[in-house]
Structure formats: structure tokens, C-alpha cells
N, C-alpha and C positions, 0 to 999 in steps of 0.2 A: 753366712752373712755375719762382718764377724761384728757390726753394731747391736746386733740380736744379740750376740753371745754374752758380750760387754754388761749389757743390761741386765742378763740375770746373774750378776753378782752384785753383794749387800756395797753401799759406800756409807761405809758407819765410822766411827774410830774404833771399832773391833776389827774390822774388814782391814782397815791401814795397820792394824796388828796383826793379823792373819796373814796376809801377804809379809811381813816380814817374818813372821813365824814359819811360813812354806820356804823363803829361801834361807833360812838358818837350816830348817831342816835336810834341803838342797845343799847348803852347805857343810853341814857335816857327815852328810851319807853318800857318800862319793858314788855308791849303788844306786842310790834313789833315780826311778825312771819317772815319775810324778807322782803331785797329790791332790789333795783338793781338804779344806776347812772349812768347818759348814754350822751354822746356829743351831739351836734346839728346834727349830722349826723346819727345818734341812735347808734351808735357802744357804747357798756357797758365798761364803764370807773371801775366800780365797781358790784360785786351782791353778795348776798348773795350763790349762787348756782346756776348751771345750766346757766349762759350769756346767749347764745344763746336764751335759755325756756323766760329767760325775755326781751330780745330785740326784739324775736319777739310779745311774749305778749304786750308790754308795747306798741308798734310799732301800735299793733292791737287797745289797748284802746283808744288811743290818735286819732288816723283814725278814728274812732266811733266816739266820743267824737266832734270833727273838724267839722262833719257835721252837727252838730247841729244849726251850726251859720254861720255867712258869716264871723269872725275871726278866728286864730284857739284859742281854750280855752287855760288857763293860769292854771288851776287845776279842778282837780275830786275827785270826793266821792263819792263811790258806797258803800250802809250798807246794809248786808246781815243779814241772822240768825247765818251763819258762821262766821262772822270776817266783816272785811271792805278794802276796797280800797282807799289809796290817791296817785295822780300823781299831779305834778306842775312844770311847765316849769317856767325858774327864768334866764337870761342871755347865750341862748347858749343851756341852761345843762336842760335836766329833772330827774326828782327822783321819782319812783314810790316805793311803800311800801305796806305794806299787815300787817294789824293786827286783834287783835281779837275784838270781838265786844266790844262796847260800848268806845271804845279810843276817846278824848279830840279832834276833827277836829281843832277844832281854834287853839290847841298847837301842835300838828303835823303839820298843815302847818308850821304855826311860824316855828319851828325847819328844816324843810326841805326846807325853802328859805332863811332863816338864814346858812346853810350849802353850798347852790347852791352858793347865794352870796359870799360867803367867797371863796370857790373853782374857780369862775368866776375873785376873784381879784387877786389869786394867795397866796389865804391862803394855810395854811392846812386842809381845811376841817372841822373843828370845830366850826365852826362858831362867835359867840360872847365870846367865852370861851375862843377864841382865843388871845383874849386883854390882 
């Protein structure tokens, strides 16, 4: 039902930054298979599809992820034979993504805390492009 779906995304002015923060992201990772931007509270400020599918996904890796340590982590990378995983908490906001194998971790991060950042000051979401 996709009015259900609709609904469980934030409409804040963070949220209208987040959404363009997912397609700058989209836009420069030409790998990028989707993602989803989400508040300190997890509610999905932005996704490529499905909110809900990645708030609770995302909800779930990061709870994995947490008890690995006695902090909670700051980013992941899980490489498959499929594609890869990156998630990174950055002020507040995390962003998880999904792309295909072999994508650039050190520049996917870069760009996804470069995004968080910007949205966390009250950018647009663009991050450094934003200047």
C-alpha cells in the first residue's frame, strides 16, 4: 500500500534535505543500489524505497553491529559476493546504503558523512558541493 509507505517517512526540513542528500548520493555513486537516512530516533527522514523495510533493516544492523563493543559503532561495512553494505552515524542522523561490489569504502564513507554533516547543520544535503 504505497500510502502506508508514504507515511512512515519524516516531512521535516531535514527530511527535504535528506532526500536530496540520497540523490546526490545516487548521484555520485554510480554503484549505489539504494539507501535510506534516518533521525536519531530511526524514523526514515529519506529512502530509496520501502521506509519502513529499511528502518527496520537498518534498526536491525546497527543492534548487531552495538554489541560488538562496549560503544555503539560509528560505521559498517559488510562485502559480500552480492554488492556491499555501508551504515555511519555522523550527528544525530545515520545513512545506510547498499551497493554493488567492489565500490570505493573510503569514498562512500567520505560522501555519506559529508552529507550527514551538512544535513545535521542545516544544509541541503549536498554536502561539500553545497559551498
Amino acid at each position: 500500500m504505497p500510502d502506508a509507505e508514504m507515511s512512515s517517512v519524516e516531512v521535516t526540513p531535514a527530511a527535504d534535505a535528506a532526500e536530496s542528500a540520497l540523490a546526490y548520493l545516487t548521484e555520485m555513486s554510480p554503484d549505489l543500489r539504494g539507501g535510506a537516512i534516518l533521525g536519531g530516533d530511526g524514523a526514515v527522514l529519506a529512502a530509496s524505497n520501502s521506509p519502513n523495510r529499511w528502518r527496520e533493516d537498518a534498526a536491525a544492523l546497527l543492534e548487531v553491529a552495538d554489541r560488538a563493543g562496549a560503544e555503539p559503532v560509528e560505521q559498517v561495512h559488510i562485502a559480500t559476493e552480492q554488492g556491499e553494505v555501508f551504515a555511519l552515524r555522523h550527528a544525530g542522523l545515520a545513512a545506510v546504503v547498499v551497493s554493488e561490489r567492489f565500490a570505493l569504502a573510503s569514498l562512500m564513507f567520505f560522501d555519506m558523512r559529508s552529507v550527514l554533516r551538512d544535513i545535521a547543520a542545516g544544509g541541503d544535503g549536498k554536502g561539500l558541493d553545497a559551498a
